[in-house]
N, C-alpha and C positions, 0 to 999 in steps of 0.2 A: 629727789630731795631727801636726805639725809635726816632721821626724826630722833633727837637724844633723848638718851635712857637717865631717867633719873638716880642719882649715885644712892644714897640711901635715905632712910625716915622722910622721902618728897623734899628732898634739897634738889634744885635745879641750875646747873651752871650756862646761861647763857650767851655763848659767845658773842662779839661785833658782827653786825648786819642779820640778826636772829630774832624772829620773835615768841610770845606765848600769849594765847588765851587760854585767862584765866576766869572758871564759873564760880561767881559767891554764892553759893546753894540758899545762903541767907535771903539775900535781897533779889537772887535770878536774875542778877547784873554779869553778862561778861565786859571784861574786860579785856588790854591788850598792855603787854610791858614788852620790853626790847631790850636787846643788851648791847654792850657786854656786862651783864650783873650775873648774882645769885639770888634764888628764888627758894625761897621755903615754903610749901607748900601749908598753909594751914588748914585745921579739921574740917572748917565750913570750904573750904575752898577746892576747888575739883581742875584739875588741867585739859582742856576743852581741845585742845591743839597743838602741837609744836612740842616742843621748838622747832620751828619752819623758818629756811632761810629765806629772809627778804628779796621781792619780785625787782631783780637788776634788767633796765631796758638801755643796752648801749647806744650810742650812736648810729643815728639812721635806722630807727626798729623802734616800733610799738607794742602796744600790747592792749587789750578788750577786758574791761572792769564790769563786772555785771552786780547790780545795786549798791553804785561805790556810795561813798560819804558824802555828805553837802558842806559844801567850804565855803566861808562868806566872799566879801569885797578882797578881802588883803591875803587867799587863802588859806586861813584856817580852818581844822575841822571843826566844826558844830557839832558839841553835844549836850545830850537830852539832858533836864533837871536830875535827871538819874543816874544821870553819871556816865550812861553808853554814848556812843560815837551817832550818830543818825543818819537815815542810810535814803538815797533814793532808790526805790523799791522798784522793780520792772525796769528800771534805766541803765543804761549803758557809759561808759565813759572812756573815750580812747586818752591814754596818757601815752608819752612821746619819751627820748633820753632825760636822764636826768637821776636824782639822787637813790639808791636806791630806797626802797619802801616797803613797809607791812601791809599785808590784807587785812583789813579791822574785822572785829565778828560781823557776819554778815555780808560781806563782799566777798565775790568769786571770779578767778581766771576768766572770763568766757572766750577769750583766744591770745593765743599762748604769745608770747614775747615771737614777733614777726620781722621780715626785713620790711622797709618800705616800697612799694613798688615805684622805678625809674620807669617813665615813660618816654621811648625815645622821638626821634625827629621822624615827621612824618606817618608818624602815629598819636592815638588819640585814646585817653576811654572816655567811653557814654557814662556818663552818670543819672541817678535818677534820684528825685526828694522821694523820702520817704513821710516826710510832714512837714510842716510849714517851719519854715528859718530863714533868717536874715543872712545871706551868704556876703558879710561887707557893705557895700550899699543896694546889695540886689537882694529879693526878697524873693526866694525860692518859694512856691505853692506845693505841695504833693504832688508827686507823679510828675511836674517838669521835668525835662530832660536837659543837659547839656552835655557840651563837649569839657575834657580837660586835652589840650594838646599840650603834648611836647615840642621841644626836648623843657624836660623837668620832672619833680620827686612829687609825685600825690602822695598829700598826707590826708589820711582817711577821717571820716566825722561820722557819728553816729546818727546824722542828720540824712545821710548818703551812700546810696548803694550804687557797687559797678555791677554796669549793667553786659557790658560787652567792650573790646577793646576792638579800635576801628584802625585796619590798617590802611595809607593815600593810596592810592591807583592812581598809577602813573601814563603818563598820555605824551606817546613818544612823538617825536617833532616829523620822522617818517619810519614809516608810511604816515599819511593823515589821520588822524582819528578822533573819536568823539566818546564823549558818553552821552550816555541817555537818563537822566534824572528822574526820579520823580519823588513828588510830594507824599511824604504819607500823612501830613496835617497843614492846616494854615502857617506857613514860615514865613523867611527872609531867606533866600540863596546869599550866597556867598558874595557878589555883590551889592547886598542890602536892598536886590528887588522882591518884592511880599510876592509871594509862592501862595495857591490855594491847594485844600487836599488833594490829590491825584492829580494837580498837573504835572504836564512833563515838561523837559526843556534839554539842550544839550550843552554840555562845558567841550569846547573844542578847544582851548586855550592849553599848549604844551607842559607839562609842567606835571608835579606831583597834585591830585587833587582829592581833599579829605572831603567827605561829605558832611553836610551837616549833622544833627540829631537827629531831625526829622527828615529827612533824604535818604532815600535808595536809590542804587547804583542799578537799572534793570539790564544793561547791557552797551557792551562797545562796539562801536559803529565803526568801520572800514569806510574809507574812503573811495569812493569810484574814480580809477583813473579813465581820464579823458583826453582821446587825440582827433585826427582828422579823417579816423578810419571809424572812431566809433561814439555816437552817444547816447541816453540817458530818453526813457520815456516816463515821464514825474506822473500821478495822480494826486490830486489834495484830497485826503479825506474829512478836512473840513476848512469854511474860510478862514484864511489869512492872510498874513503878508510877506512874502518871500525874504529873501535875504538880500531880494535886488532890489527891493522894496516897492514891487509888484502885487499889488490882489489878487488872490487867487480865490474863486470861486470852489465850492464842497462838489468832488467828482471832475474840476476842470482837467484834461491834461494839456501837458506841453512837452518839448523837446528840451533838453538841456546839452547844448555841444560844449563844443573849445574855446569857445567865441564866447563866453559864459567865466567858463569856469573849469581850470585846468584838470584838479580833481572835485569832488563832490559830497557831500556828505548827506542824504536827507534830513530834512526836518521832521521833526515829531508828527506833521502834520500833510508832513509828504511818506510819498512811497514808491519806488523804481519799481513799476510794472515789466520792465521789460528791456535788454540793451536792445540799441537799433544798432547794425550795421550801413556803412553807406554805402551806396548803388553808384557804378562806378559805371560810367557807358565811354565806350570807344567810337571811332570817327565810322563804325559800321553796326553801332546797336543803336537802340531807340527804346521807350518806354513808353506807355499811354495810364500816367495814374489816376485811379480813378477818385470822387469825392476829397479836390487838392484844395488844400486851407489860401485862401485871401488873403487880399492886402489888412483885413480887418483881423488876421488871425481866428478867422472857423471857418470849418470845411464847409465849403459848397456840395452840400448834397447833390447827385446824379448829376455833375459834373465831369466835365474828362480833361485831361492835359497834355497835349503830348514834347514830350523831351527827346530830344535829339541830340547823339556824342560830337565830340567829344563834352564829357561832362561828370561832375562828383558832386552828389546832393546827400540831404538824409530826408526819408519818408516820416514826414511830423503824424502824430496820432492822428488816426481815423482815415487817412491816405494808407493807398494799397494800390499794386501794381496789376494791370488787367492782364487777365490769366496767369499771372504769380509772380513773371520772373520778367525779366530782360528777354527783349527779343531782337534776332538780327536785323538786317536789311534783305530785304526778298531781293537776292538773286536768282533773275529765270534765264535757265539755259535757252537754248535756240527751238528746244523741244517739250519747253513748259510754259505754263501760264499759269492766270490765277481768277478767280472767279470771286467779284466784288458787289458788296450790297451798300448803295445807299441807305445810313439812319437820319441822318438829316438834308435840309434840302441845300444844293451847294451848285458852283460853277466848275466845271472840272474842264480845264482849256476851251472854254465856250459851251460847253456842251452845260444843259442845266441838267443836273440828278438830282431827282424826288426821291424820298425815303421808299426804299421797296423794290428802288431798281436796281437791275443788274446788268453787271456787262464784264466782259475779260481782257486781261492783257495778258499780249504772248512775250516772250521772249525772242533775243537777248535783251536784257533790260536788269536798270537793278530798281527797285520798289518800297517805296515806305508807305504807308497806307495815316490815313490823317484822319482825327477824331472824327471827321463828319460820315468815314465808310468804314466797314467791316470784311476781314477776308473771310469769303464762305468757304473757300476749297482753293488747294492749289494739285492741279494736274498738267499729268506729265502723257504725254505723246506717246499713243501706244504702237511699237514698231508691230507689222502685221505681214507673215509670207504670204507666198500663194495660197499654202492651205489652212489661212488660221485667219482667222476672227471674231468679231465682239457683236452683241447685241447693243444696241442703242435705242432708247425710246426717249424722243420728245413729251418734256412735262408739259407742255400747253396743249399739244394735241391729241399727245395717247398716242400716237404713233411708233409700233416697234419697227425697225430695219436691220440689217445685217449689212455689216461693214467687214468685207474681205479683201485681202492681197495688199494691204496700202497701211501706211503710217498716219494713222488721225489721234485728232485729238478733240474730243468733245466739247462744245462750245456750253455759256451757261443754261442754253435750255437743254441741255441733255442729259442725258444722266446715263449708265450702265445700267443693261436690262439681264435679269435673271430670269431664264428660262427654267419653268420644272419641268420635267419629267416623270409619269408613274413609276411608282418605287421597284416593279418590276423590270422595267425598261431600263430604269437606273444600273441595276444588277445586272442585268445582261450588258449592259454599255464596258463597267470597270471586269468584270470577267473576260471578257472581250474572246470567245473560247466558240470555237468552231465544233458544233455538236457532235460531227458526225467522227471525229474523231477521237477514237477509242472506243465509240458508240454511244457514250456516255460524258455528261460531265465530269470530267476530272479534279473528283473533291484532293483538299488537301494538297493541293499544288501550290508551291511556297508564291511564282510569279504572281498567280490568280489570288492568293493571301493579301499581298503588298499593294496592287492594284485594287483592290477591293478597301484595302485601307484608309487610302489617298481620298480624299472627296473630289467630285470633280466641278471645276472651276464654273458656276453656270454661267456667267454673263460672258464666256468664250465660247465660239460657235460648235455646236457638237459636228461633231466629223466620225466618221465609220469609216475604218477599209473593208471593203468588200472583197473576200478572199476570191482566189482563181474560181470559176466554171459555180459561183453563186449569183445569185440575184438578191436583192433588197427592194421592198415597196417603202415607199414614202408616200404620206396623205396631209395635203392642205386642206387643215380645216376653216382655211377662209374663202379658197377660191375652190373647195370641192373637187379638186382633182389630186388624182394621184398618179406618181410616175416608179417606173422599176428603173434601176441599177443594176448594170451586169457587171462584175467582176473580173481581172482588176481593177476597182478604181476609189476614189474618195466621195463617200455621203457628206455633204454642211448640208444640215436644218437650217431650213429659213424659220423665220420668227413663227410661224403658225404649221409649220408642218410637223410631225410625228409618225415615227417607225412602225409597222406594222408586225405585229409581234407573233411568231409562227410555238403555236402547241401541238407538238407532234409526239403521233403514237412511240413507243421504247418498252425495251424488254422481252421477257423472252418467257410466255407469250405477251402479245402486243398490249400495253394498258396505255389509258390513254394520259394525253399531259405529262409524259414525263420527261421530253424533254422540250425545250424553250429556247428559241433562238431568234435571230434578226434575220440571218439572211438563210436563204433556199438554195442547198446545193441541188446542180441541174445533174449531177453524173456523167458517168455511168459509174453506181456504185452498185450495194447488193445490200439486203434486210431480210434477216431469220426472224421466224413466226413457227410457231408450235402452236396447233388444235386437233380437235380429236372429233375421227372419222366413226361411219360406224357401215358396214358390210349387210349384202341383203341378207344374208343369215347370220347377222344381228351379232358378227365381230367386231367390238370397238377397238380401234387401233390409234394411235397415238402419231401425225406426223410432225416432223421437223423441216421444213421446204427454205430454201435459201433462193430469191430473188434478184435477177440482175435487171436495173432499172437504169432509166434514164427521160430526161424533159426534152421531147423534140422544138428546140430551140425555134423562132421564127427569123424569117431575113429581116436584114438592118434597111432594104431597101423595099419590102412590100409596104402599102398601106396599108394594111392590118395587123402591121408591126408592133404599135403602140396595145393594141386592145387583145391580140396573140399576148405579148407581153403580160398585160395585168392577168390575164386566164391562167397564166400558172399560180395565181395567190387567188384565185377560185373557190380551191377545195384548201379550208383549215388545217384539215390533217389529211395530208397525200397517204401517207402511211398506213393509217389507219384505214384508210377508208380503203385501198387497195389490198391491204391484206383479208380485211374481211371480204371484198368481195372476190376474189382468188381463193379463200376458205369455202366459200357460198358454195362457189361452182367446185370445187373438190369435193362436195361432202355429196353435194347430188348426184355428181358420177359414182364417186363408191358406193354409194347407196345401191347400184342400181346393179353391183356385180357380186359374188360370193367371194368370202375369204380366198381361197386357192386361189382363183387367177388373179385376184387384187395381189395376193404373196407372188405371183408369177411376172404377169405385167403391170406393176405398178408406176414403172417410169412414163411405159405408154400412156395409162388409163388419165393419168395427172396430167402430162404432156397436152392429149389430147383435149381434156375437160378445158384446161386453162387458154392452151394457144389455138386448139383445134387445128386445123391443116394450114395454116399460118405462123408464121415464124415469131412473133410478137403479138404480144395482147396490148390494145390501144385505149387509153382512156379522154375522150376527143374534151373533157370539159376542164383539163388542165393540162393536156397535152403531154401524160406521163405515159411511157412506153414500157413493158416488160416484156425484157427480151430474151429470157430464160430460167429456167427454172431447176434448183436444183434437191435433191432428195438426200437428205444426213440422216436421216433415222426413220424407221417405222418398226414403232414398238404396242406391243397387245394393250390394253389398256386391263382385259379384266381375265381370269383366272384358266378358264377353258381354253383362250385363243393361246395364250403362252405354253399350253399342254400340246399343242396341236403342232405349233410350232415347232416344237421342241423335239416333235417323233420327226419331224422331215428334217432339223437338222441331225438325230441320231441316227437315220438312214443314210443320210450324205455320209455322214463320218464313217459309217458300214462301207459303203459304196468306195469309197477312198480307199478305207485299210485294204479291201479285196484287191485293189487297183497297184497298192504298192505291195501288195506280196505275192502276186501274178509278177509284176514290173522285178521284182526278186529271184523270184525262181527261174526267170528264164535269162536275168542276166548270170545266175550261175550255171544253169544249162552250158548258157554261152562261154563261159569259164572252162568247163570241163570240156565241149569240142576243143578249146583251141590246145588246150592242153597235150589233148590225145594228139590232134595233129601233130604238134611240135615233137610229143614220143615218136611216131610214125615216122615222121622225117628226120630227125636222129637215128631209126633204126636204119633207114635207107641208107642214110652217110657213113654210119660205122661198115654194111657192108659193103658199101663200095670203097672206104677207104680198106679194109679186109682185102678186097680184088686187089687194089694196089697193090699191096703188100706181097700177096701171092703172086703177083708180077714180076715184085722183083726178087720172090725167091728163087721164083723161074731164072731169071734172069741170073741171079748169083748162082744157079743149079750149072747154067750154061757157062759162067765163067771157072764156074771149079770143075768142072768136068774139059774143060778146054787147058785148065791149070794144071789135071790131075798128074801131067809127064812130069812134073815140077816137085811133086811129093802127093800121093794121096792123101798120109794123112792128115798134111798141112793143110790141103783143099777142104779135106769131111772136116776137120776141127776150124776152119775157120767159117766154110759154110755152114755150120751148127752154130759157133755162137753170132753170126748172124740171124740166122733163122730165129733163134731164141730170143735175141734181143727186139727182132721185130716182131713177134709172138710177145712179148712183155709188154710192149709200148701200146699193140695195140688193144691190148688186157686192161691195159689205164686207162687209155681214151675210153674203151668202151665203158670200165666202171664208171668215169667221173659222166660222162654223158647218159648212163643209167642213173646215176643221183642225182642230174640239175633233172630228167624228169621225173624224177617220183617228190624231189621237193617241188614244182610246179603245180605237181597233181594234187600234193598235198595244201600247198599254196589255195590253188584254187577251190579245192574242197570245204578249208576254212573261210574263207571269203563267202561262198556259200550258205554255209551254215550258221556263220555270224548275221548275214545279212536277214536270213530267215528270223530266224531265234530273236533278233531286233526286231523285225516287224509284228511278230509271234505276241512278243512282250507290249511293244505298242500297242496293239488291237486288242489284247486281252484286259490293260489297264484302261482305255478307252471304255471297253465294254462296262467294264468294272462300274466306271465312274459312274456312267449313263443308266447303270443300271442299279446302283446307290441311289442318285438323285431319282431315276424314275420311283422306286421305289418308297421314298420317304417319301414326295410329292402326292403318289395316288393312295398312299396311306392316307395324307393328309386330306386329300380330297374325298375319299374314301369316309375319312370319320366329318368333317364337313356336311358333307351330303346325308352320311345317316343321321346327324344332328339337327340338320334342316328340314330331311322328311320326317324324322321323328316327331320336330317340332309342330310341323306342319299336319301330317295324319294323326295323329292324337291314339288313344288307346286302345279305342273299340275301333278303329280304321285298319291299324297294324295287325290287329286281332283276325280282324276276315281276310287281309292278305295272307298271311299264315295260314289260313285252311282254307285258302281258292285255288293254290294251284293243283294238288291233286284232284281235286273237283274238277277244275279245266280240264287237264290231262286225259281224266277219266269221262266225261262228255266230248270231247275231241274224238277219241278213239271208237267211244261208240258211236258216234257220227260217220266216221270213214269206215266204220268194219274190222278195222285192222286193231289185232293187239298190240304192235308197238312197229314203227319205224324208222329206217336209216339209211340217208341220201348220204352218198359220198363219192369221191373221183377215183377209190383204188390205189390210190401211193400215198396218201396222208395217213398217216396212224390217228388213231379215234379211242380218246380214252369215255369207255362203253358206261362208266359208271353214273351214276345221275344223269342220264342222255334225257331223256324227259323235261328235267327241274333246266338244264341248259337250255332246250328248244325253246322252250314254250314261257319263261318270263325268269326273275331273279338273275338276270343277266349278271351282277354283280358278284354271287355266290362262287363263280366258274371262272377260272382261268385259261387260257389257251396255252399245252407244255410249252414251256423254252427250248428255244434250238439250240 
């Protein structure tokens, strides 16, 4: 707004639509004038404001007067005997179009020249009193609320505040739907029915729908569509009356189908617990539901029903299907049946059934079973070979049987019987591992993994093959007897019998329990055992014996067949118990001989202790036979005997080298004769080929002296270089037949000399070795032994040995008279030095020279 400057000495020119306060400083009167005038400002007079152009509100716009003027009946202002305008003080006043106007001293803008708000269609604002006023003939109280709907122009009152502009919600014709209302004070809904605070209700009716003032909108409701596949499970959460105009009890439920009501909506007071689908049976299902609702509409508690296809129902609340679902028609093959219990008491084709009873039907047949029975089991016919079958035991009598070779099928008193077995047995059964093969169980075997995996089926009859040339014990422990199996054939356990379980000695030497089997091979096998002997002169030696055995089998046609038989499972451990006593008696014949001939005849000394002059050793109380005996090792067990040993095998190995370098020498002796022959006999052949030769020099002497009429010295020069030529030839023969023998002879010489020089070198590294090892060895024992006597004489002991032998020595001699003596054969050399300290003790100090 534009504020004009005064032109000069407070002249003021006033244009049209302008005004001025002015203050009388006199009387402290403002006033207001308006133009279009001029204003001359006088001395007492002061210009308070303006010229300010006047508040223009056009068409359709208002404007907020804050402490306008009071205007009587016919709109004039009111003013005070003092000449000012008078003012409503704290109040407001909306003025609308119209001419424009000045603000009098003491009125203010409070909101600015405005458009008026258009309220369209389907919209609304909330209004609210701000104090009490007569709205027309309605008499507004504070804080009422109302609606202004459109379509139309709110013109605003200082009486009234917007509170909030409310847009319809529209409620489309499909899908179905609803809203949900509620009260938030004592109303009128919209068709003039009184609403109390927080009730609710729903508007289902199509169309744009504005709520009231007091109405909220809590939410839109979907429709449930409904066909002949699906309905509605309602609960009331508290009494009412439905919309079919049914009472409904607080917690009732019911069903709502098709047959009702196409789609659905809940009520405020209802709530879809749940859709049901419908159960749908064909001409081969059937249903049995349980706790089914009456003609009175509530469920008969522990009730049952049974439904039969073809048929489409729906399960009303608190009905439920026995064991969940739909079930077919019991078709039984020709190989099945079913096993049924009467629950209540009934007539079944004449026969009467008490609850508790049972009975079966086989097939073929097809089967529905009807509320008053129950199916306990349906079985099926167990197909059974020769070698395969089941345990069964009667539940009324306790009775187990075994059912082999045959297809049955257990009636209702029976039942499949699980046999156990000790856990060891068990293991032996799924390894199913022939001990003696490899000697050892064969850990980590993938078959014996897999098998070992598998559990084994107990209420199917255990079966064993009993491998070739074994036996098997089995023991009834009902009837106390027990029978053997020979091999090959098949073990079935009868209901109370069980394997007899063989722990036998293994390893190497024998310990016992180590290995575990079912069945007893009869042999002829063989079992290693290592223990340790000891010699009358107290050599402990180590044997290694290998046994061939066997179970002298009995006839299949003697009477003492049967009890021959169990004697082989006699003795627990065959093994063991045979080796140690084959150990027994080896140890007390060695005992009873010295190392040497035990090293000489040992095959015998064992032979004889074990078999004695008998071909087999018998043991009559399991009927095991040992029919040989063999020896793999005998080794020293302690320090001395391996010393001992060890000179007799370095004698052999002497005895040997001597053997092959005798066996050398004279195969090249043999060499060199034949040699020399072959010269000999070369020399003979060159001279008699020589005679030839001279023969026929003769002979060519006789043809050129027969020729010589012919030419002399045609005959002497032709009988020369004949002569000559046969004199050359035989110069050749003779060298080359002098050189195959001197390479012969040399031939053989080398051969000779190699073969020596070989043996030479053999015997000399032989000795070498044997004579290294001797040497460390009795060093060894050497310091050993001085460590041990050391340990053992003590200080003052070593002490008087040190000064006894020349004491001896010297009491010796004076005893016999003699100052010193020397026994010997004459061809041994005698080294004379300390001959004394060698006789007579310190044996160890003295060596005997090497050869």
């Amino acid at each position: 707004m534009k504020t004009l400057v005064p032109e000069a000495d407070g002249i003021y020119r006033i244009p049209p639509f302008y005004y001025l306060h002015i203050l009388d400083q006199s009387s402290n009167i403002t006033r207001i004038l308006t133009g279009p005038t001029t204003f001359v400002r006088q001395n007492n007079e002061e210009v308070v404001e303006g010229p300010e152009k006047m508040v223009v509100v056009p068409p359709n716009h208002y404007c907020v007067v804050r402490h306008p003027v009071v205007k009587d009946s016919d709109g004039n202002i009111v003013f005070e005997s003092s000449g000012q305008a008078k003012l409503k003080y704290g109040d407001l006043e909306v003025r609308l179009a119209g001419e424009p106007f000045p603000l009098y001293p003491g009125e203010r803008l409070d909101e600015s020249v405005t458009k008026l708000r258009a309220v369209s269609r389907d919209t609304a604002l909330r209004l609210q009193a701000l104090r009490d006023f007569k709205d027309g003939e309605v008499s507004r109280l504070a804080l009422d609320q109302w609606l202004f709907e459109g379509p139309g122009t709110y013109i605003p009152r200082i009486e009234v505040e917007v509170v909030e502009t409310i847009k319809a919600t529209i409620i489309p014709h499909t899908p179905h739907t609803a809203l949900r209302i509620r009260a938030e004070r004592d109303c009128k809904d919209r068709d003039g029915k009184s609403r109390v605070s927080g009730e609710e209700w729903l508007v289902s009716r199509p169309g744009a729908y504005l709520p009231g003032p007091h109405e909220e909108i809590v939410g839109a409701l979907s429709a449930h569509k409904l066909n002949n596949k699906l309905a509605l499970h309602v609960v009331a959460l508290q009494t009412f009356t439905d919309r079919f105009g049914k009472e409904r009890k607080t917690g009732e439920e019911w069903l709502i189908t098709e047959k009702e009501a196409v789609s659905f909506i809940p009520d405020v007071f209802e709530e879809v617990k749940k859709t049901v689908a419908v159960t749908i049976l064909t001409d081969r299902q059937y249903c049995v539901i349980l706790d089914p609702v009456g003609v009175n509409g509530k469920n008969q508690f522990g009730s049952k029903k049974l439904v039969k296809g073809e048929k489409e129902f729906f399960l009303h609340p608190g009905e439920k299907l026995e064991n969940g679902t739909v079930q077919d028609v019991c078709v039984l093959l020709e190989d099945e049946a079913v096993v049924l219990k009467a629950i209540l008491p009934f007539t079944d084709n004449g026969v009467q059934r008490n609850p508790g009873d049972k009975w079966m039907l086989k097939g073929p047949r097809e089967f529905c079973p009807t509320i008053e029975m129950e199916v306990v089991a349906k079985r099926k016919a167990i197909p059974l070979d020769a070698n395969e079958g089941v345990y069964i035991r009667n539940v009324k009598t306790g009775k187990v049987r075994a059912v082999i070779g045959e297809t049955y099928i257990y009636n209702q008193d029976e039942e499949l019987y699980s046999k156990e077995l000790p856990e060891n047995i068990e293991k032996l059964l799924a390894e199913a591992q022939n001990p003696l093969v490899g000697r050892e169980k064969l850990r980590g075997d993938k078959q014996n993994k897999e098998a070992a995996a598998k559990p084994r089926d107990k209420r199917r009859v255990i079966s064993y093959q009993v491998p070739h040339n074994s036996a098997v014990q089995v023991f009834d422990y009902k009837t106390k007897v027990s029978r053997v199996i020979f091999g090959p054939d098949l073990v079935m356990l009868g209901p109370d019998e069980h394997f007899t379980q063989l722990s036998l000695s293994g390893g190497q030497p024998k310990r016992p329990n180590v290995i575990r089997t079912l069945d007893l091979s009869l042999g002829p096998d063989f079992m290693t055992d290592i223990f340790t002997v000891e010699t009358s002169d107290h050599a402990r030696l180590s044997l290694q014996l290998c046994y061939n055995w066997q179970f002298d089998l009995p006839e299949k046609d003697s009477p003492t067949h049967k009890r021959d038989s169990e004697s082989l499972f006699s003795v627990p451990d065959f093994v063991g118990d045979a080796c140690k006593s084959i150990a027994s008696r080896i140890r007390g014949a060695v005992a009873a001989v010295p190392f040497d001939d035990f090293h000489k005849h040992s095959a015998r000394i064992i032979n004889q202790a074990t078999l004695g002059n008998k071909d087999s050793l018998y043991f009559p109380a399991n009927r095991l036979r040992i029919s040989n005996i063999d020896i793999q090792s005998v080794e020293p067990v302690d320090q001395r005997t391996r010393d001992s040993l060890q000179k007799s095998v370095q004698l052999a190995i002497e005895i040997t080298t001597n053997s092959q370098e005798a066996t050398a020498r004279h195969e090249a002796e043999r060499l060199d004769q034949e040699a020399r022959g072959k010269l000999e006999r070369q020399k003979l052949d060159d001279e008699a080929e020589a005679e030839r030769a001279r023969k026929e020099l003769l002979e060519l002497q006789a043809v050129s002296a027969a020729v010589e009429s012919t030419g002399q010295s045609r005959a002497e020069a032709q009988s020369r270089a004949e002569s000559m030529k046969i004199e050359g030839e035989a110069a050749v023969d003779q060298a080359k037949l002098a050189a195959e023998a001197e390479n012969i002879n040399a031939r053989g010489e080398l051969e000779r000399i190699s073969s020596a020089r070989k043996s030479e070198l053999d015997y000399l590294r032989a000795c070498n070795e044997l004579e290294v090892a001797k040497r460390r060895k009795m060093a060894q024992i050497e310091a050993d032994k001085f460590k041990v006597m050391v340990g053992d004489l003590g200080p003052e002991n070593i002490a008087a040995i040190a000064t006894s032998g020349h004491n001896n020595q010297v009491k010796m001699l004076e005893a016999l008279g003699l100052k010193s003596t020397l026994i010997t054969d004459g061809s041994t050399p005698l080294n004379l030095f300390k001959t004394a300290q060698g006789f007579v003790g310190d044996s160890g100090s003295a060596e005997s020279p090497s050869s």
